[in-house]
C-alpha positions as CSV (number, residue, x, y, z in Angstrom):
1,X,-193.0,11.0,-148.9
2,X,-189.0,10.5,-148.2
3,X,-188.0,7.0,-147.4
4,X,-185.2,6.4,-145.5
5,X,-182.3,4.4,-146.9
6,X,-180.1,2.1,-145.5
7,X,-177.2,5.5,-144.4
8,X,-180.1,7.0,-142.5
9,X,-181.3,4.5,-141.1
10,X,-178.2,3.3,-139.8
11,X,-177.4,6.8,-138.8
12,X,-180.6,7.3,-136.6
13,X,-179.9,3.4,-134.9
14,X,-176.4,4.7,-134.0
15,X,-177.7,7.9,-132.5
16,X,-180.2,5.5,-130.1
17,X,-177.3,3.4,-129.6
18,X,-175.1,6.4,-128.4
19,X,-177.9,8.1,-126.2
20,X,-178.9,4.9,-124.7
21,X,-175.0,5.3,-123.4
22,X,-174.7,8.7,-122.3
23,X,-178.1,8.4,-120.7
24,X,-176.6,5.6,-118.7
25,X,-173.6,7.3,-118.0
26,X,-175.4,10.0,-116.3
27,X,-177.5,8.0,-114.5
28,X,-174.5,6.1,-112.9
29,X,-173.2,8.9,-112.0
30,X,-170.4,9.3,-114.6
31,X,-171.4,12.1,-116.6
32,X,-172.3,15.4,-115.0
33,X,-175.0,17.7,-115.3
34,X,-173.6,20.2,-117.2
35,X,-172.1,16.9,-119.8
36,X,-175.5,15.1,-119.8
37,X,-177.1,18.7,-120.9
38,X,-175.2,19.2,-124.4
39,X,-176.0,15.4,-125.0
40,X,-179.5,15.5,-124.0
41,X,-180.2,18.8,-125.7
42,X,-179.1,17.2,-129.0
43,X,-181.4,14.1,-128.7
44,X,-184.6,16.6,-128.3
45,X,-184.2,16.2,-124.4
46,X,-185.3,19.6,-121.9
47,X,-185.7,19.2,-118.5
48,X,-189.0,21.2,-117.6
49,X,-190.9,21.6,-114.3
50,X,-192.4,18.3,-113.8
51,X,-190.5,16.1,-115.3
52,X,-188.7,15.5,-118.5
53,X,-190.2,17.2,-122.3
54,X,-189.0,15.0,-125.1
55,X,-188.9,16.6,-128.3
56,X,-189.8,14.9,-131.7
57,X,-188.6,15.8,-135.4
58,X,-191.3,16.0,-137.7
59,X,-189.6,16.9,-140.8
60,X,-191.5,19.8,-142.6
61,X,-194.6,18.7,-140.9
62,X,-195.2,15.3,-143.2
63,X,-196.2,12.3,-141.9
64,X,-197.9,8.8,-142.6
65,X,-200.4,6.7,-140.6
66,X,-197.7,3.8,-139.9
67,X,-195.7,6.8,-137.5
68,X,-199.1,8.0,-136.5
69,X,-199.9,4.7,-134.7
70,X,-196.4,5.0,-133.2
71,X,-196.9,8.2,-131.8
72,X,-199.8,7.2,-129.9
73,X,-198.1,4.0,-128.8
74,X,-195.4,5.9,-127.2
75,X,-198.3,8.3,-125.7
76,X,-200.2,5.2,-123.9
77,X,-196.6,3.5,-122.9
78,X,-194.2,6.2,-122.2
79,X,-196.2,9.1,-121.3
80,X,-199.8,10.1,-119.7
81,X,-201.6,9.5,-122.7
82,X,-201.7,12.4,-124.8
83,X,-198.5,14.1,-127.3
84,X,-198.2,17.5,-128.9
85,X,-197.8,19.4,-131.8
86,X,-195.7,22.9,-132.0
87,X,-195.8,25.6,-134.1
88,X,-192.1,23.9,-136.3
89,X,-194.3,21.2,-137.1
90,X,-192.7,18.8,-134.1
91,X,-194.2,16.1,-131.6
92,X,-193.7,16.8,-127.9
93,X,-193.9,14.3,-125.1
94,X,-194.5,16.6,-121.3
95,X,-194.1,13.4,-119.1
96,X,-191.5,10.5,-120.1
97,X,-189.3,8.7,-117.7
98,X,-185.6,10.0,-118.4
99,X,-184.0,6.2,-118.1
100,X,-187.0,5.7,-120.8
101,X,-186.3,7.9,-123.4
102,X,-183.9,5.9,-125.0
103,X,-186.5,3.6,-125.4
104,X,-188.8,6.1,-126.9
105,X,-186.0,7.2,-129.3
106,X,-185.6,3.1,-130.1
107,X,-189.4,2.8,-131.1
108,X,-189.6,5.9,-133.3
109,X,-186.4,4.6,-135.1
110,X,-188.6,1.7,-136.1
111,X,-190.7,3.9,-138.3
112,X,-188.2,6.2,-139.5
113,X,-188.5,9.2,-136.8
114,X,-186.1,10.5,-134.4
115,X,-185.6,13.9,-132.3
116,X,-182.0,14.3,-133.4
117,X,-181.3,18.3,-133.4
118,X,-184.8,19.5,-132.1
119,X,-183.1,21.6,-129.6
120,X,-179.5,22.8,-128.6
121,X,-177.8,25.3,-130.6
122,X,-177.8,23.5,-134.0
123,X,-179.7,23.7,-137.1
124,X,-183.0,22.6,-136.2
125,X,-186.2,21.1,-138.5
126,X,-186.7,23.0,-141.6
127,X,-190.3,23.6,-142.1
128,X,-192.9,24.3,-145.3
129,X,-196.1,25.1,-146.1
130,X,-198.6,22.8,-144.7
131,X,-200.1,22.6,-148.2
132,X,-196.9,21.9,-150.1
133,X,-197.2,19.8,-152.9
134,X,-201.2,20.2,-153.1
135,X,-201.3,24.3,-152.9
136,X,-203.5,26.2,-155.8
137,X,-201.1,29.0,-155.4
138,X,-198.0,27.2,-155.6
139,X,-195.2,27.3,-158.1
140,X,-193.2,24.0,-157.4
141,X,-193.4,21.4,-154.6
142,X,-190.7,22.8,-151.9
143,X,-190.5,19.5,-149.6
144,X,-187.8,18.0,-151.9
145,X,-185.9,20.8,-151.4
146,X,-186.5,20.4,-147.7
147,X,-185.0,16.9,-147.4
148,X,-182.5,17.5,-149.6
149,X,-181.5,20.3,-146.7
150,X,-183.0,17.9,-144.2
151,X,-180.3,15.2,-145.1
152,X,-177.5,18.7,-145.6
153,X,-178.1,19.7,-142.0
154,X,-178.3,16.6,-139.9
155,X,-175.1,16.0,-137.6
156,X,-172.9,18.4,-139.8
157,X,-169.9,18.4,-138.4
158,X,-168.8,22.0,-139.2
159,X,-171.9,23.4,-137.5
160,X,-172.2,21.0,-134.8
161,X,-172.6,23.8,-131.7
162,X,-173.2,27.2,-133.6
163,X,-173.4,30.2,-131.5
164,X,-177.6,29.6,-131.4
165,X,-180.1,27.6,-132.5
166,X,-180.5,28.1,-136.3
167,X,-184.0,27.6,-138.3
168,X,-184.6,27.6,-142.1
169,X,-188.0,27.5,-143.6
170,X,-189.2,27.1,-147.4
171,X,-192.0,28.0,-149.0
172,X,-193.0,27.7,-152.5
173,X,-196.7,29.5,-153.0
174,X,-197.5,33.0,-153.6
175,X,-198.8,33.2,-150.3
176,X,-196.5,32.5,-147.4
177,X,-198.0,29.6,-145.4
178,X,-194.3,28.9,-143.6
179,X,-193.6,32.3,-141.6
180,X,-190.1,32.1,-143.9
181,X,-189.7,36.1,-143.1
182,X,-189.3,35.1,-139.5
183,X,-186.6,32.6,-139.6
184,X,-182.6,32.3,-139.9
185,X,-182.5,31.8,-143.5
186,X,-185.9,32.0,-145.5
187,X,-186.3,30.2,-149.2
188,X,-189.0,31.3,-151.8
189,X,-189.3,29.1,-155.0
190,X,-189.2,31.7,-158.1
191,X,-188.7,31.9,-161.5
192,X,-185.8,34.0,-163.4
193,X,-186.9,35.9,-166.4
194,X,-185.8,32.8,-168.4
195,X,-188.7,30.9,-166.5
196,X,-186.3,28.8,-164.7
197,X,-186.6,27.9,-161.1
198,X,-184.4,29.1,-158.2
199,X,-184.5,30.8,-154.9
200,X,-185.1,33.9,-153.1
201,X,-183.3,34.1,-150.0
202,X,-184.3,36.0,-147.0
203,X,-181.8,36.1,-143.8
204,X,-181.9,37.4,-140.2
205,X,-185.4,37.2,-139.8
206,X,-186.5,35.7,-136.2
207,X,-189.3,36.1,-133.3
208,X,-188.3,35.6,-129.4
209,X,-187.3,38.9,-127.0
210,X,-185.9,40.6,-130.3
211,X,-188.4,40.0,-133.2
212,X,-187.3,41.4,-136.6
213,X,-188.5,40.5,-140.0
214,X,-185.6,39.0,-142.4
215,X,-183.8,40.5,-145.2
216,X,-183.6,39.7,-148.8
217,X,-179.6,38.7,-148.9
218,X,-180.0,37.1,-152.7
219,X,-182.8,38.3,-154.8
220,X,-182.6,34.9,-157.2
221,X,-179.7,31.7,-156.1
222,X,-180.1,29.0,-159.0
223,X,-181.2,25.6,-157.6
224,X,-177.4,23.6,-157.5
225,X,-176.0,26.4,-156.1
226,X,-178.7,26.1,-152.8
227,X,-176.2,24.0,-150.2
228,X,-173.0,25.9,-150.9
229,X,-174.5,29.4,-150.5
230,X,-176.6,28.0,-147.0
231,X,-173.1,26.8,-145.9
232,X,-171.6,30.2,-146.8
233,X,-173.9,32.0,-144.4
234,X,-174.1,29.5,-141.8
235,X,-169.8,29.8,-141.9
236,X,-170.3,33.1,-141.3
237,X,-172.2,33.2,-138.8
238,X,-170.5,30.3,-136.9
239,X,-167.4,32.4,-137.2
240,X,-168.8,35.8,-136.3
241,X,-172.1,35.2,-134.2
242,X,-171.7,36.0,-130.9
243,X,-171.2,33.6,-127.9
244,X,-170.5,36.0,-124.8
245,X,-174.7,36.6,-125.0
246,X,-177.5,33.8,-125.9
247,X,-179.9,37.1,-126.2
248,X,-177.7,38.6,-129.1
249,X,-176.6,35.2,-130.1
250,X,-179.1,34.8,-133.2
251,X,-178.2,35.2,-137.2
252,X,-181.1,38.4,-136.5
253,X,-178.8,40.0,-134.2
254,X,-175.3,39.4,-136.5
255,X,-176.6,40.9,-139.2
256,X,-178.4,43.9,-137.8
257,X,-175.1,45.1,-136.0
258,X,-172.9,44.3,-138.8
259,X,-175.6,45.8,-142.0
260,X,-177.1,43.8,-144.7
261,X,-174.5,45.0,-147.4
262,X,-172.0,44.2,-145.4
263,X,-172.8,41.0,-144.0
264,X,-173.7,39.8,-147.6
265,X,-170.6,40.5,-149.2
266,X,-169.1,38.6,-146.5
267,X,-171.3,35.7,-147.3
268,X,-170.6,36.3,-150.9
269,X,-166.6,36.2,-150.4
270,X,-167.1,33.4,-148.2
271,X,-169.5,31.9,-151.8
272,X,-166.8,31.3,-153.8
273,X,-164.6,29.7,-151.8
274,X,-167.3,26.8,-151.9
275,X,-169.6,27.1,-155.2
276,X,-167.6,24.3,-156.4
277,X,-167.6,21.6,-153.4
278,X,-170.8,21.1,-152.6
279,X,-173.4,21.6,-156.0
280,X,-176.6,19.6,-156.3
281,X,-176.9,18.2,-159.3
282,X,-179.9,17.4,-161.2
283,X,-180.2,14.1,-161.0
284,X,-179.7,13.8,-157.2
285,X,-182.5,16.6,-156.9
286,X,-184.8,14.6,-159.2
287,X,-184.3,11.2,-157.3
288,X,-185.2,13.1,-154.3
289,X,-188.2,14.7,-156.6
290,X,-189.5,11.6,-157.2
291,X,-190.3,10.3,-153.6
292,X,-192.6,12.7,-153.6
293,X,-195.0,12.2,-156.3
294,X,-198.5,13.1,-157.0
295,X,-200.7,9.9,-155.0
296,X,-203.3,7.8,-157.4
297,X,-205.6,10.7,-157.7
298,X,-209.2,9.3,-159.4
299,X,-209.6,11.3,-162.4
300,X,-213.5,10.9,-162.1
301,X,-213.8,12.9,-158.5
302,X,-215.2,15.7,-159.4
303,X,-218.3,13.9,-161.4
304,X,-219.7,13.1,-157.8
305,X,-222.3,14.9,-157.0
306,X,-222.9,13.7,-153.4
307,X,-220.7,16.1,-152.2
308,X,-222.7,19.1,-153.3
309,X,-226.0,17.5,-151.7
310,X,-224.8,17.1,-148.5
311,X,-223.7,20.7,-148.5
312,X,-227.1,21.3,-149.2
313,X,-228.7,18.9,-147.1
314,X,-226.9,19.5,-144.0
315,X,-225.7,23.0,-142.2
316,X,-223.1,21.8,-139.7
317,X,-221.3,20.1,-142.6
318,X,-221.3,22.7,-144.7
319,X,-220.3,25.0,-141.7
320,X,-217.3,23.3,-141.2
321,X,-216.1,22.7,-144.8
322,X,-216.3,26.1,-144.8
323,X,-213.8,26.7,-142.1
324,X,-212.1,23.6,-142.1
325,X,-211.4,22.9,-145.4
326,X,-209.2,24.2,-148.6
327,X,-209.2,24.3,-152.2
328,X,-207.0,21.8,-153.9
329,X,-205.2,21.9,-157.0
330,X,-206.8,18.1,-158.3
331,X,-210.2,19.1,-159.2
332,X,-212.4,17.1,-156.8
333,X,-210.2,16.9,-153.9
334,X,-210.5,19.2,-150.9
335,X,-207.2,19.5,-148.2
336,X,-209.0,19.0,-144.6
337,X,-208.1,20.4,-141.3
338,X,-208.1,18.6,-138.1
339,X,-208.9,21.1,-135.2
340,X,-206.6,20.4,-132.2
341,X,-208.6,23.2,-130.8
342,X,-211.7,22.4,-129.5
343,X,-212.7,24.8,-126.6
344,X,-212.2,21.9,-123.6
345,X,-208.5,20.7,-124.6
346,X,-205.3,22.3,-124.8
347,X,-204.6,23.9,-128.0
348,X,-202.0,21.4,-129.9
349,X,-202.9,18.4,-128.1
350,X,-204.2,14.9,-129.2
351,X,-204.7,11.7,-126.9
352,X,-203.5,8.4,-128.1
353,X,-207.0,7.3,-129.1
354,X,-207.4,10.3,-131.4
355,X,-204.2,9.7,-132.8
356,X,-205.1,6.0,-133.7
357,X,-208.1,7.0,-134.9
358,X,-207.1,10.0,-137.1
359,X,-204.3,7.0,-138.4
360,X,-207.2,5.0,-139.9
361,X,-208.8,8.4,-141.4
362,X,-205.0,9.2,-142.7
363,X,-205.5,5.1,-144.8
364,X,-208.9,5.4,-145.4
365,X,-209.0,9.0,-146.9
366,X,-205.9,10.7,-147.9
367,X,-203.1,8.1,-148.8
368,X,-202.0,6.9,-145.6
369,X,-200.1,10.6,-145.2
370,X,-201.0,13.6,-142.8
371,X,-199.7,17.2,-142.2
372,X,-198.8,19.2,-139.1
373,X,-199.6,22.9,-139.4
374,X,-197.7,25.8,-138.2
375,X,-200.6,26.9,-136.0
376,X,-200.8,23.1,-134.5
377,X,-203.6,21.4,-136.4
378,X,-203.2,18.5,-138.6
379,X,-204.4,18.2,-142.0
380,X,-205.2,15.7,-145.1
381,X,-204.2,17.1,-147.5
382,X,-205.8,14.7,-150.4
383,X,-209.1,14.1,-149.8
384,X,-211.8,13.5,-152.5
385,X,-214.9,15.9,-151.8
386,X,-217.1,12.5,-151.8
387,X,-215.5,11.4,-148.8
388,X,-215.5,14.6,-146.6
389,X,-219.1,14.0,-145.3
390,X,-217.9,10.5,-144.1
391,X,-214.5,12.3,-142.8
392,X,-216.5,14.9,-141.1
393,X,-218.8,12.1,-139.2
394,X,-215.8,10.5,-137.9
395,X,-213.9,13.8,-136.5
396,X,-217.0,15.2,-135.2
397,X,-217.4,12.3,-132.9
398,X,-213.3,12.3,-132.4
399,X,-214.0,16.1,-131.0
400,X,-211.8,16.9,-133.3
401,X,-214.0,18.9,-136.3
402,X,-214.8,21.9,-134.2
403,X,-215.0,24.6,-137.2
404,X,-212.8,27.0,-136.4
405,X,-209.6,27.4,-138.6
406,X,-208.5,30.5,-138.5
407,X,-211.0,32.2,-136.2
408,X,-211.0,33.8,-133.0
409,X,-210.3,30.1,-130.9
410,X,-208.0,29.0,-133.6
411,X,-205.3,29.7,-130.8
412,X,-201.5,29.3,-131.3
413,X,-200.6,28.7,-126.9
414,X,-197.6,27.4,-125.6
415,X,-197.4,25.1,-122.5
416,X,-196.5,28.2,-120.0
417,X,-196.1,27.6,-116.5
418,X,-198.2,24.5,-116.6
419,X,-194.8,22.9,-118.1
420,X,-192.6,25.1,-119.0
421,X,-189.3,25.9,-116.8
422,X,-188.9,29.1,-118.8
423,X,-192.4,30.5,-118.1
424,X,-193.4,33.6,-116.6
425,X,-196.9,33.2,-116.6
426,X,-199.5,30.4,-117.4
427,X,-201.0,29.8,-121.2
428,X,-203.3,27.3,-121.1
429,X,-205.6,28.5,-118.5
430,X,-206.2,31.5,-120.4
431,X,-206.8,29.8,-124.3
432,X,-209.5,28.3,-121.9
433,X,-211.0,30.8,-120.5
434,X,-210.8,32.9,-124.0
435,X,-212.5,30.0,-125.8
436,X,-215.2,29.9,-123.1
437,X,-216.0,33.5,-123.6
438,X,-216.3,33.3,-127.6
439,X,-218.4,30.1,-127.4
440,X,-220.8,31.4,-129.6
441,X,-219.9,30.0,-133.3
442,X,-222.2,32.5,-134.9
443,X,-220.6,35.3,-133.2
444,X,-216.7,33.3,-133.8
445,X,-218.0,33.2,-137.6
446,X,-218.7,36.8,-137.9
447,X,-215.6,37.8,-136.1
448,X,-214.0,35.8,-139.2
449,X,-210.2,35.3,-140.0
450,X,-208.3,36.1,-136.9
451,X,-205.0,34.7,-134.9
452,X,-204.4,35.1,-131.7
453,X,-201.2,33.6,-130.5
454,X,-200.4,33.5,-127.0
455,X,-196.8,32.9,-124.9
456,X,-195.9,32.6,-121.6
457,X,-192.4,33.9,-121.6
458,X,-190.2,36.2,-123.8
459,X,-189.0,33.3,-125.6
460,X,-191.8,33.5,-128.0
461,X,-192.5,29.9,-128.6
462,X,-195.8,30.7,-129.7
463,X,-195.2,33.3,-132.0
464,X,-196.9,36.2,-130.0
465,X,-195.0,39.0,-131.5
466,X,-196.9,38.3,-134.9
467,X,-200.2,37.4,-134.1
468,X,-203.1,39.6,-135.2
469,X,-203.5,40.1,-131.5
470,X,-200.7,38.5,-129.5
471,X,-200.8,37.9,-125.8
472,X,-197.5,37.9,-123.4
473,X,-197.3,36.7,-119.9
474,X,-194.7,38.5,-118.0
475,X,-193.7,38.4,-114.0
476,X,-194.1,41.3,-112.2
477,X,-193.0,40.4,-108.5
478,X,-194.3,37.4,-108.4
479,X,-197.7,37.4,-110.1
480,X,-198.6,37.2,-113.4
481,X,-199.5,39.7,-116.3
482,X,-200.3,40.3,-119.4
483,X,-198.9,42.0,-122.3
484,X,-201.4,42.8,-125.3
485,X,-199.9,43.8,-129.1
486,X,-202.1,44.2,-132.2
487,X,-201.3,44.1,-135.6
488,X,-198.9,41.5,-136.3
489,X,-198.5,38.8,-139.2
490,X,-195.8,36.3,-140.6
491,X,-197.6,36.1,-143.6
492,X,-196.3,38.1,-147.6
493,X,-196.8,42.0,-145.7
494,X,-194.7,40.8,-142.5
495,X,-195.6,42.7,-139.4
496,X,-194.2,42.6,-135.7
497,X,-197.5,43.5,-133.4
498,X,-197.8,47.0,-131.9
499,X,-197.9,47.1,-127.8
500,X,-201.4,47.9,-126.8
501,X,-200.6,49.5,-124.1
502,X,-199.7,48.6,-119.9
503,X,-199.9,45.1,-119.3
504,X,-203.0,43.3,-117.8
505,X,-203.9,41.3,-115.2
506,X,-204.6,37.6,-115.5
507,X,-208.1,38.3,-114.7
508,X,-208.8,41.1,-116.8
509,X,-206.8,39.4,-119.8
510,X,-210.2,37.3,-121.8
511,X,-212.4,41.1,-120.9
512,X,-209.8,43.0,-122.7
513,X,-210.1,40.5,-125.6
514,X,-213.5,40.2,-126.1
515,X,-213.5,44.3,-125.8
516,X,-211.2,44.2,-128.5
517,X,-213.5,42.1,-130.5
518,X,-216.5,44.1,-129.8
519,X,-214.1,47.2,-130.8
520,X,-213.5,45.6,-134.4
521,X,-217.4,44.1,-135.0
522,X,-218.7,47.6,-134.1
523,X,-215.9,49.9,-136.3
524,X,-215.2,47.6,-139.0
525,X,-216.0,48.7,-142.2
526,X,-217.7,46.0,-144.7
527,X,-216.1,42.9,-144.8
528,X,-213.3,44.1,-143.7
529,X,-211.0,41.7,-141.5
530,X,-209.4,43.0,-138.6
531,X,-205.9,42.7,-139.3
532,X,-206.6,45.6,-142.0
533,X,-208.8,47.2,-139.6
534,X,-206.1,47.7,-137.2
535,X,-203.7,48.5,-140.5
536,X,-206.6,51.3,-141.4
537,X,-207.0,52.6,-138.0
538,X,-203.9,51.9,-135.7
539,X,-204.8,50.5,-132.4
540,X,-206.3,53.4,-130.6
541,X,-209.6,52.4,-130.8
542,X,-208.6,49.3,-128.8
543,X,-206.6,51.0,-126.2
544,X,-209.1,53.8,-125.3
545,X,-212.0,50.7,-125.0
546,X,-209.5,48.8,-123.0
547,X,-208.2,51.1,-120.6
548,X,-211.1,52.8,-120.2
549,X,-211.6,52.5,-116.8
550,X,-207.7,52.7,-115.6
């Protein structure tokens, strides 16, 4: 993984230095509210119903054991004892001391983390696939790429308050892991006819009260042209995004009202003003390249034949390597999921105990690194199939190898009402009672590949708008409901979900799911999933079964 030289590093002890500062400042009295917000929203800082939410970059989801151990120090010293993980592959803190989060910001420092841009209207973490690098399907490595944009986009000066906050995600598999259809600017790695590597890029793609799927704006970019034609579109949208309205604020919004043809032959004018400046060249990409080699694989892990008797030998392991592992492109590794979801815990959230424990699993079996997924798990992404019994044995008793990846309690859920100043209606509560209702694993495995994402508000931190079946808490006069959709995916066939129909009460919210999950198990045809059930059918199955007695 990227190591920080001696510019970053000196650029992320300046930024604690500053904040430390401002953060004084306003405590003093010297800085208002509305200063201390722009400088606090740029250090990850939100001020949510409790107290304050600290925000942490976790740059496209990689991290090592050394910032694990950090991250659970801060949870036992700083907060009450617990941190977690989002859907853009960040760290979240719900209950730090304001005049302490300099202090936080200090300690990450130590091991090369920070939350510089996680929030204000900047360009925030660019994200991958949580498999990068390790990926059957995948055609290069796109995490190098990612710092190099990493590195491009932190404190730029030109784009230092654009009209909203901005989000770029790169994949580089056939199958889109990253949601990059759904972002401000979206990168696939692809080949030319010449076999020589480049970029697809997508634009104006984006969830939230508007969700729309992104365009292609450039069909194949050669690789040192990448940073000049980003700053082309970012340039125009800084000029010509809107700023009188933070809900038509977004890329999404510019480039809808203004056409794709159009807006791309202003990107392309804007192109050639700047192919010139700012060109990677090769040997700067392969420097980058080559912080992120291949670990020690053994060459001789696939001659153990342990693995396959344990299989065998014991159903609950073989249950959850199932579910909760994935093919690896080193024969004789496996990537392993850690569940953040087991039925009794917020989805996304992990103690500080768990996190020092999962830090000595991260040494002991996959190279001292981890992954955050999109759908907040964690995963190893490089561990030899001998291991995985031994793996399994530890997580299990972590509570944190409950086999359900991509099932039915494989929830994406943001913190709603129970933190969230934005919320219209409670999250949490719900994934509970949801997960309590499809306790049965048998009945969850039958079910099979299935995402529900749930948000409390509009905002759409949870990705609602494209889950299989997404959930929406809304506030009507005072109490809470909930809006159902069905159909939606931010995987290669993009889909926003289709409304179900009127929105449900809190109470009736888990019936109407497991209704629509007796719906699917009692129409499907043979293995058939229910995404393409609901593609085959439409949704008014569900609704009449829903509704039925409104």
């Amino acid at each position: 993984m990227y190591q920080y030289n001696d510019i970053d590093q000196t650029l992320v002890d300046e930024r604690v230095a500053q904040f430390r500062k401002q953060t004084q400042q306003y405590l003093n009295g010297e800085l208002s509210e509305d200063q201390f917000r722009a400088l606090r929203l740029r250090n990850g800082l939100y001020i949510q119903i409790h107290a304050p939410m600290l925000r942490v970059a976790g740059p496209y989801g990689l991290l090592n054991a050394t910032q694990l151990r950090k991250l659970a120090h801060i949870a036992r010293e700083y907060d009450h004892g617990y941190c977690h993980f989002t859907t853009r592959q960040n760290i979240q803190y719900n209950w730090p001391k304001l005049e302490q989060v300099p202090d936080i910001l200090a300690e990450l420092a130590t091991v090369q983390m920070h939350a510089i841009q996680t929030s204000g209207n900047c360009m925030r973490n660019t994200t991958t696939d949580h498999l990068a690098g390790v990926a059957v399907d995948e055609l290069e490595d796109p995490r190098p790429y990612c710092e190099i944009i990493r590195q491009w986009t932190s404190l730029h000066p030109e784009f230092d308050y654009l009209p909203r906050k901005f989000k770029i995600a790169v994949s580089g598999a056939q199958l889109d892991r990253a949601a990059t259809q759904f972002h401000d600017i979206g990168l696939h790695l692809v080949k030319n006819q010449d076999g020589v590597t480049g970029f697809k890029v997508l634009v104006g793609g984006g969830l939230g009260r508007t969700p729309v799927i992104g365009q292609v704006i450039k069909p194949y970019l050669e690789t040192e042209h990448l940073l000049s034609y980003l700053e082309a579109i970012l340039r125009i949208y800084n000029l010509f995004g809107r700023r009188d309205n933070k809900y038509k604020a977004r890329i999404k919004i510019l480039v809808r009202e203004t056409g794709l043809a159009t807006f791309a032959q202003m990107v392309e004018d804007e192109w050639q003003l700047l192919k010139d400046s700012n060109e990677l060249n090769p040997a700067r990409v392969a420097a980058i390249k080559a912080q992120f080699a291949p670990p020690a694989y053994d060459p001789d892990a696939a001659q153990d034949d342990s693995f396959a008797e344990q299989l065998q030998a014991d159903a609950a392991f073989a249950r959850w390597v199932k579910y909760n592992t994935t093919d690896h492109k080193v024969s004789g590794y496996r990537a392993a999921f850690i569940s953040l979801k087991a039925p009794d815990s917020p989805p996304g959230d992990i103690t500080d105990a768990q996190l020092d424990a999962v830090a000595e699993l991260t040494d002991t079996y996959s190279f001292g690194e981890i992954r955050a997924t999109h759908r907040q798990n964690l995963i190893l992404a490089d561990v030899k199939q001998g291991d995985l019994y031994a793996l399994w044995q530890h997580l299990d008793a972590l509570k944190l190898a409950t086999p359900n990846i991509g099932t039915a309690t494989d929830m994406i859920c943001c913190p709603g009402l129970d933190f969230c100043s934005l919320a219209n209606a409670g999250s949490i509560g719900i994934a509970k009672e949801i997960n309590e209702a499809l306790d049965d694993m048998d009945y969850l495995h039958d079910v099979g590949e299935l995402k529900i994402n749930m948000s409390g508000c509009m905002n759409g931190c949870a990705h609602q708008s494209v889950g299989h079946i997404g959930i929406l808490g809304v506030d009507k006069k005072g109490t809470e409901w909930y809006q159902i959709t069905l159909g939606g995916s931010s995987e290669n066939t993009a889909a926003i979900g289709e409304r179900l129909g009127p929105a449900v009460a809190k109470d009736q919210v888990t019936k109407a799911i497991t209704t629509i999950l007796d719906v699917y198990v009692n129409q499907r045809q043979e293995e058939e999933t229910f995404l393409a059930m609901v593609n085959r059918v439409g949704i008014t199955p569900f609704k009449e079964h829903v509704y039925a007695n409104h």
